[in-house]
N, C-alpha and C positions, 0 to 999 in steps of 0.2 A: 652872581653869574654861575652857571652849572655848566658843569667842561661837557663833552660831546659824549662819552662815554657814560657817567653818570645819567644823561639822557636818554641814552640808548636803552639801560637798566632799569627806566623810569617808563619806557616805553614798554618792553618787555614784560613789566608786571600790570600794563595797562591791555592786554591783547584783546585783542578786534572792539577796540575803542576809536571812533573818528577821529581823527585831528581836529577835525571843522565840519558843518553840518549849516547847509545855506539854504534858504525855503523863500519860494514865491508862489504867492495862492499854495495853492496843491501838490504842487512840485517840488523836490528837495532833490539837492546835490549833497553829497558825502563825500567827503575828503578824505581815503585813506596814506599814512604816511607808509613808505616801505624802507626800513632802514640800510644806506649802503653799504655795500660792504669793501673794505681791503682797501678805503680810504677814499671811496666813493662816495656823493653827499647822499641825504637822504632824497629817497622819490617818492612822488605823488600820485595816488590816481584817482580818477570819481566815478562813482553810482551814480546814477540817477532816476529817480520814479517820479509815481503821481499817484496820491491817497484818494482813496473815493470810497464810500459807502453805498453797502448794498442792503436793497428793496428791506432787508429785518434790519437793518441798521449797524449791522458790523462793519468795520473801518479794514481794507486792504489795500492793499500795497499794489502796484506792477509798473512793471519796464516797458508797457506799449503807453505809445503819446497819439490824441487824436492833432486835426491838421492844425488847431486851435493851441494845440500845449504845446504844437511846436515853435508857433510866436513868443511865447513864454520864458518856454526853453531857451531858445536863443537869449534873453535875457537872464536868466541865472545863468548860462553857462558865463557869459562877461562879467558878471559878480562872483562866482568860483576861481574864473581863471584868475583875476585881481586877488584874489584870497589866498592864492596857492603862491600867487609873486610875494605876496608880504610874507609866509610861513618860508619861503626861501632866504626872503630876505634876513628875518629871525634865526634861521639857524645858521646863517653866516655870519653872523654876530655874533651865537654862542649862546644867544638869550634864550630862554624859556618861555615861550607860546603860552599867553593867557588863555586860561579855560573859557568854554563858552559861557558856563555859567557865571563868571562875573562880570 
């Protein structure tokens, strides 16, 4: 187990690295952690976009949703918010949050 502290220091040498990073189709939510402070837990917030390629085939990023991503939308957002409950859950335990990559 890693005390909350050593965490903190683990996160610090991780900067502007997600917590968690959730994709449907096209759409991704980003989970950033914000670390509390003066004994406050840590907080959470998300990004959200939609990838698409253009007409030469370069891959970009943006923040507007047509009316279609936002049926979508609504579903990742219920798979984010369920994500963000277990990463609360985890650091009330103490635990250290599995990488996405394993």
């Amino acid at each position: 187990m890693v005390n909350q502290n050593e965490r903190k220091n683990a996160m610090t040498q991780e900067t502007n690295k997600p917590a968690f990073t959730e994709r449907f189709g096209g759409l991704k939510g980003t989970i950033w952690r914000n670390p509390g402070t003066d004994g406050k837990p840590d907080r959470y917030t998300v990004s959200y976009s939609r990838s698409y390629k253009t007409a030469n085939g370069q891959w970009k990023e943006t923040t507007s949703f047509s009316a279609i991503d936002n049926l979508k939308l609504g579903h990742l957002v219920g798979k984010v918010t369920d994500r963000i409950a277990e990463l609360k859950a985890i650091d009330a335990s103490g635990q250290t949050p599995a990488s996405e990559d394993e």
